[in-house]
N, C-alpha and C positions, 0 to 999 in steps of 0.2 A: 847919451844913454839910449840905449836900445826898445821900443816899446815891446816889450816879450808878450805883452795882453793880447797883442794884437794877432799873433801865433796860435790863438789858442783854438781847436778844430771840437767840434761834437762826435764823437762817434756816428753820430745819427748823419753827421753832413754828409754830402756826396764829393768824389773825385773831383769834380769838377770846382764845386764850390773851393774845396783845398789847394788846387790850382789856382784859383784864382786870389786868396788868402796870401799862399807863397810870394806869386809873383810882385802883389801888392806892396807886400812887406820890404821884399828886396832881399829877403835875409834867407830865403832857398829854402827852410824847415818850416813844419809847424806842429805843433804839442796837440795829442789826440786826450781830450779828458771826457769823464759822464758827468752827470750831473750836479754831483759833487764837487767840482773841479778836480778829482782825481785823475792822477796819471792811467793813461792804460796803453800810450805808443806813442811814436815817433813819426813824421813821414817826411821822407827829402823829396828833392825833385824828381833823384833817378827812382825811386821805389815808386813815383807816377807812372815813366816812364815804363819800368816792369811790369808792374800791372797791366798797364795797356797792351805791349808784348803779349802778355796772358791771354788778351782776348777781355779784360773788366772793360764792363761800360761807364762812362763817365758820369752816371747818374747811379753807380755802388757806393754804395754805404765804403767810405774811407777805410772803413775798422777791416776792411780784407783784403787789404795792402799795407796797413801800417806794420812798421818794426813793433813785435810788442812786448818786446825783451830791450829796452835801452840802452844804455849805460847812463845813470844819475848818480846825483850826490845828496845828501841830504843836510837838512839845516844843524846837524851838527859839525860837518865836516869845515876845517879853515878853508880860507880862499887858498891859501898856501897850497894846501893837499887837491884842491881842487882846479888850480893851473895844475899842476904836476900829471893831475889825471890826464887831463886835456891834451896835455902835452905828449905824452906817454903813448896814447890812445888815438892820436892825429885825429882831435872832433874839435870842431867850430862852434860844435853848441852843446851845449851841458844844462841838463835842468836839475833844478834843487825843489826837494819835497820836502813835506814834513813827517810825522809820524804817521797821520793819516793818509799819505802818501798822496797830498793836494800839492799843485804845483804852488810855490810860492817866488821864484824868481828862475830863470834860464840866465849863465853867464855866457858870454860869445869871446870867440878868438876876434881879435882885434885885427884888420885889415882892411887896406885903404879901399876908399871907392871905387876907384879905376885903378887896379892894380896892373902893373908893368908884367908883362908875360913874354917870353923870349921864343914861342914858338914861333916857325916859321910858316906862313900861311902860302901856296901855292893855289894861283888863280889860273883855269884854264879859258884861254880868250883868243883862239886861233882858228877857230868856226870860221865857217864862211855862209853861214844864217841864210840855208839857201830857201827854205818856209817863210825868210821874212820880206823876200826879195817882192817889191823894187828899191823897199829901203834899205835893203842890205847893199845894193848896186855899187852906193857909193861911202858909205859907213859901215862896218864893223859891227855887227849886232851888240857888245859889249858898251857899245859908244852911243845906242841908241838912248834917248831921253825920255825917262820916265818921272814924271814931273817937271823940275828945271832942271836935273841933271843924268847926266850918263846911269849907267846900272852898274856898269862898274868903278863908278864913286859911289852910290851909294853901296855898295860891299862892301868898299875899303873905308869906309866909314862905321858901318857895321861891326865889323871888326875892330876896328880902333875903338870905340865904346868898351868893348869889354877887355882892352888893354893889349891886344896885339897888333905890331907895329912892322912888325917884318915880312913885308912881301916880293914873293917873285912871280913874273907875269909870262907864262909861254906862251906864244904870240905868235903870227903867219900872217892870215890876212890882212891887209892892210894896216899892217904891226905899226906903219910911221905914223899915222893918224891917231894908233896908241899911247908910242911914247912921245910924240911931241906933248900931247896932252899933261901925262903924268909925271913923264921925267925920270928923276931919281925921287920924285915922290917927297921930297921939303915941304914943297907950300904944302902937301895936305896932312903932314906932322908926321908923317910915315916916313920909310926907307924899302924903296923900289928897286929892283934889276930886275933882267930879261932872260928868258933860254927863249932859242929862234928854233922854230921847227921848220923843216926845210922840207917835210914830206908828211903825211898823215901818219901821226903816230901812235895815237889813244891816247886816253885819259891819263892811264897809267906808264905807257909807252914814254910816254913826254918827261918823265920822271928822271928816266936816263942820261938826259942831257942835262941835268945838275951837274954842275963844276965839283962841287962834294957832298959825300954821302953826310944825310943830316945826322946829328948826336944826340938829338930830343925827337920827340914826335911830332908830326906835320901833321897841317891840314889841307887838303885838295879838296876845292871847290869849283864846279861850272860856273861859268863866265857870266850866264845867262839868266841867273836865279834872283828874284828877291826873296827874302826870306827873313825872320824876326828869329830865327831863331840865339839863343842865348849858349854862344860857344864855348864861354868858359863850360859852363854846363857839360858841355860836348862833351870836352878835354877832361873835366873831372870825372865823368862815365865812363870814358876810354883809360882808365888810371884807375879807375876801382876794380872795372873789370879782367885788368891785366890783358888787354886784347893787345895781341897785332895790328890789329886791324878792325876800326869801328867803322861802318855804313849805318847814314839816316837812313830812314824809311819812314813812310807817310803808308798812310791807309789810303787806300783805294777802292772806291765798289761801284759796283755797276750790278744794272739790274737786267734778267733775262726776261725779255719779251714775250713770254708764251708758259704756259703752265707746263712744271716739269714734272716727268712722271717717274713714279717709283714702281719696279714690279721687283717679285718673285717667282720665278721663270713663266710662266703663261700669266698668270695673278697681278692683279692693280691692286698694289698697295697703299699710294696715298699718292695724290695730288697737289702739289705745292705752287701757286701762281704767281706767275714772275716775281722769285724769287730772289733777295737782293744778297749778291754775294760780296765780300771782304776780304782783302791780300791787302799784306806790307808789298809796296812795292819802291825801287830802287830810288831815292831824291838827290842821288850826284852830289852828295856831300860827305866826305871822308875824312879819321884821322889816322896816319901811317905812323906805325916804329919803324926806326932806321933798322931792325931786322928783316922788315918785310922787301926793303930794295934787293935780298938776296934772291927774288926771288923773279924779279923784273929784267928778260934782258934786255941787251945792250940795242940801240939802235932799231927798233923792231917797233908793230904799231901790238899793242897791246893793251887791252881794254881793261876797265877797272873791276869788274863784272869777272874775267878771266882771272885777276891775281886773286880775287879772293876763293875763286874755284879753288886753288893753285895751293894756296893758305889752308883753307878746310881739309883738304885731302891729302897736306902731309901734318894735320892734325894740332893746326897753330890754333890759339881762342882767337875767334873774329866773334865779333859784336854787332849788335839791332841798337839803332837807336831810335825810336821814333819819335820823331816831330810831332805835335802836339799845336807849334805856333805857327802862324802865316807863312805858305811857301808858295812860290808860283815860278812854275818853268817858261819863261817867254820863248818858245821857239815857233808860234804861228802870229799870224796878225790877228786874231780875238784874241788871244793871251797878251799881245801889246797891248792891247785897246784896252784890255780889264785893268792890267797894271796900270795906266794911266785914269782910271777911273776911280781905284780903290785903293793904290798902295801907298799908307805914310807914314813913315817912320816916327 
């Protein structure tokens, strides 16, 4: 039995705190009430995520992202009529009010803790980590050991937690050092193959050398990343939003060194000192439909950054996802050195 108490958000809380609610729970939702206990919204993970998009700070009042139209049931309706909604309606979580319209219980769709997911995750690992060199000299940046283990165990481990099993590894540099490691990927509960790039090919490029076009949607991930992020998640945003094509994005800022000025043409209008500015910017983590390979060609290097140009302008939905959870691009040596000081699974 589910604790639904524990779901329950104040209006008054902030995003953050909500986020923090969710993740605790495990259960991805949480019930927005006043005072009263009454209902006034809904908020999942991806409506975090939107928000943030938006530009909301994580210390807004929840109530300006929440859904505030539901779909509920009420304590008159059977459980009967009340699967059927659920059913009908593809929702996971269902609150029940009463007249007063106070929350009095939430029913959830039933599904396993680590559920089996059959997408196919593609891991890009054919770098040649020339930033990390001299340790790249004779290891594989993939290969390198952050904690007790490689970074690319810890992905495929990452993965496997949230239930996908299927991966393929394009590979170059010192690819045997790879698979001897991994193998066909048994011992580590997974199922492993290779495409071999024989030339620089891009992120995207490397896609081409799939044996076949996939029939669900993939994910393509840098080799080099650790990251918490929770991919089912991903995949259920890339599925809501009916994209082609979903890109993470992290927030980025940096602040300029010098007071920046505003005029109107001769006129000083205001003064703003170093200034701290804010972009999404690109986190190398992607989910593809197999319609987007139409758009990848054949043997060519082609960058991931390129196909979604490609995608936007003949006016397919590509998607923002912003990360929200731990991510770190190890491509210098203080990015080794942080991830071996701070990252644990």
């Amino acid at each position: 039995m589910k604790n639904w108490k524990s779901i329950l958000v104040l209006s008054s809380q902030s995003l953050l705190e909500t986020m923090q609610i969710i993740d605790s729970s495990s259960l991805q939702f949480a019930i927005v009430i006043d005072e009263e206990n009454r209902l006034l919204g809904t908020v999942t993970d991806g409506d975090i995520r939107r928000g943030i998009l938006r530009g909301e700070s994580l210390e807004s009042p929840i109530i300006h992202i929440m859904n505030s139209d539901p779909i509920i049931a009420t304590e008159q309706d059977t459980k009967k009529y009340c699967h059927k909604l659920m059913q009908s309606k593809k929702l996971k979580q269902l609150p029940i009010v009463n007249k007063q319209k106070q929350v009095i219980d939430v029913l959830f769709k039933d599904y396993q803790v680590t559920p089996i997911n059959d997408n196919t995750v593609i891991l890009m690992v054919g770098g040649l980590g020339t930033r990390l060199r001299p340790l790249t000299d004779t290891i594989p940046k993939p290969m390198l050991k952050v904690g007790d283990k490689p970074i690319l165990e810890t992905i495929i481990e990452s993965f496997k937690k949230c239930g996908y099993t299927n991966f393929i590894l394009s590979v170059n540099y010192k690819k045997e050092m790879i698979q001897n490691y991994f193998q066909d990927g048994s011992a580590f509960g997974v199922i492993i193959t290779y495409i071999e790039e024989n030339k620089r090919m891009g992120t995207a490029g490397a896609l081409s050398l799939l044996p076949e076009r996939p029939t669900k949607p993939i994910f393509v991930m840098n080799g080099d990343l650790l990251t918490q992020v929770h991919f089912e998640q991903l995949m259920e945003f890339h599925l809501e939003h009916k994209a082609v094509a979903t890109m993470c994005v992290r927030e980025y800022e940096y602040q300029i060194p010098y007071g920046v000025i505003e005029t109107n043409g001769a006129n000083l209008v205001s003064i703003k000192e170093k200034p701290v500015h804010k972009s999404f910017v690109n986190a190398g983590i992607y989910v593809l439909n197999p319609e987007a390979f139409d758009y990848i060609p054949q043997d060519e290097f082609y960058d991931m950054p390129t196909l979604f140009e490609k995608l936007m302008a003949q006016e397919n939905v590509t998607a923002a996802f912003p990360i929200r959870e731990y991510w770190l691009d190890i491509g210098r040596m203080d990015d080794f050195e942080r991830a071996n000081k701070e990252y644990n699974m």
